[in-house]
C-alpha positions as CSV (number, residue, x, y, z in Angstrom):
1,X,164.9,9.3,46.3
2,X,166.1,10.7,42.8
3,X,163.1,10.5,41.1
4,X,161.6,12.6,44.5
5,X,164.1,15.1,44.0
6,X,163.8,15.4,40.9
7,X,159.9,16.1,41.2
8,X,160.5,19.1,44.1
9,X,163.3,20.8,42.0
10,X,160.7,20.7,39.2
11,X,157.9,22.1,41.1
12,X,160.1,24.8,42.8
13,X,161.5,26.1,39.1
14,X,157.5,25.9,38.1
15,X,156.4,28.4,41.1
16,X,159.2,30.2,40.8
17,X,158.8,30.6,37.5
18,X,154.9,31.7,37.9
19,X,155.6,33.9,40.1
20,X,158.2,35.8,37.9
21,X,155.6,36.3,35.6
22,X,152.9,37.4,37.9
């Protein structure tokens, strides 16, 4: 369940971060 975790924060900060730059 960590690992899981670990994967959505990751690919929440990556959209988020897109987005920021678009």
């Amino acid at each position: 369940m960590d690992t899981l975790a670990a994967m959505a924060l990751a690919s929440a900060n990556t959209l988020t971060h897109c987005l920021r730059i678009n």
